[in-house]
N, C-alpha and C positions, 0 to 999 in steps of 0.2 A: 504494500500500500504506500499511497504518497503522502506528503507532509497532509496534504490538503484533506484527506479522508482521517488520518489519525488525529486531528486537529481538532475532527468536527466533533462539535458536543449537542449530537442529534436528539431531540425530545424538549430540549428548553425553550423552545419556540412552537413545538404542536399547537396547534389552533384544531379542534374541530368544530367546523362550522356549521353542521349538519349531520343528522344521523337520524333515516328515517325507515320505520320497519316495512317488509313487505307487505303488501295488502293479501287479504283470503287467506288467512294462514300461514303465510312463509314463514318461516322462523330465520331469513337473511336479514340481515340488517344494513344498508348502504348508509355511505358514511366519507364523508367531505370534509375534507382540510386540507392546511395545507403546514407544510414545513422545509425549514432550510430554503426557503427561495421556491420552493416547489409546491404545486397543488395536487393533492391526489381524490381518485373515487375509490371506493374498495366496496366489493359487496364482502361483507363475514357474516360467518355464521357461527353457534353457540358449541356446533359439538363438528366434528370431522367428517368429510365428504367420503360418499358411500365409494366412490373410485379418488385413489391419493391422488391421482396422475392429474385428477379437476384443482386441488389444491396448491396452491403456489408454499413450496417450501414448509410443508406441514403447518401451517399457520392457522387452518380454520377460513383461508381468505380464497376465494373461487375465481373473484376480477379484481383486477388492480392496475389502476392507471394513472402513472407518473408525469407531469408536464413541470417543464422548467417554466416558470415566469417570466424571466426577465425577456425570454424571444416566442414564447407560445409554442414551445419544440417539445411532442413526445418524446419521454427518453426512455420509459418503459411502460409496456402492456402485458397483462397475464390477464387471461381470459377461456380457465378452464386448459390452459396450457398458454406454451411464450408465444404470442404474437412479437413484440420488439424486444429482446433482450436490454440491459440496463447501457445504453451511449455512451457514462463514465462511470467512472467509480464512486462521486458525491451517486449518481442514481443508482449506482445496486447498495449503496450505505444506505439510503434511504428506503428502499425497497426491504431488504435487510432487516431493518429497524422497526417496519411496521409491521413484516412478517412474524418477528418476534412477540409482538408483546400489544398489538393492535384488538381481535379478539378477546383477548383477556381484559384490557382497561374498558371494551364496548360493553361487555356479560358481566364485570362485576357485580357482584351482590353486593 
């Protein structure tokens, strides 16, 4: 990794701006913010997808979509599998970072 990722002190700046459940039952929850300069969408859900391979990084999370701000550039998409792999290394740290621990902070009791 470069200065620039080991540097980053990912989380101090999450905003979630929205987090809205699915309608009819779904037990997903989609879920809007943004961090580090970036906005993302994530649908998650409470417990683990009935196929891993739907899941981005065991996380609970099925879609995930990373846009940098400062120029409107996709830098990563998961959607049931990789559509864009992460462009730099700030976007797979963040991708990373949501995957870890994004579910868990949405489902707390």
């Amino acid at each position: 990794m470069t200065n620039e990722t080991t540097d980053l002190d990912l989380g101090d700046d999450l905003v979630i701006t929205k987090a809205l459940r699915q309608p009819a039952g779904g037990s997903g929850t989609w879920v809007r913010g943004r961090l580090h300069g970036h906005r993302f969408d994530a649908l998650v859900f409470p417990g683990h997808a009935e196929n891993a391979d739907w899941e981005f990084a065991d996380s609970q999370i099925s879609k995930l979509w990373i846009q940098r701000i400062a120029d409107k550039q996709t830098v990563f998409n998961w959607d049931r599998g990789m559509d864009i792999p992460a462009a730099d290394e700030v976007a797979g740290a963040i991708a990373d970072f949501l995957a870890g621990g994004l579910a868990d902070y949405i489902f707390a009791d």
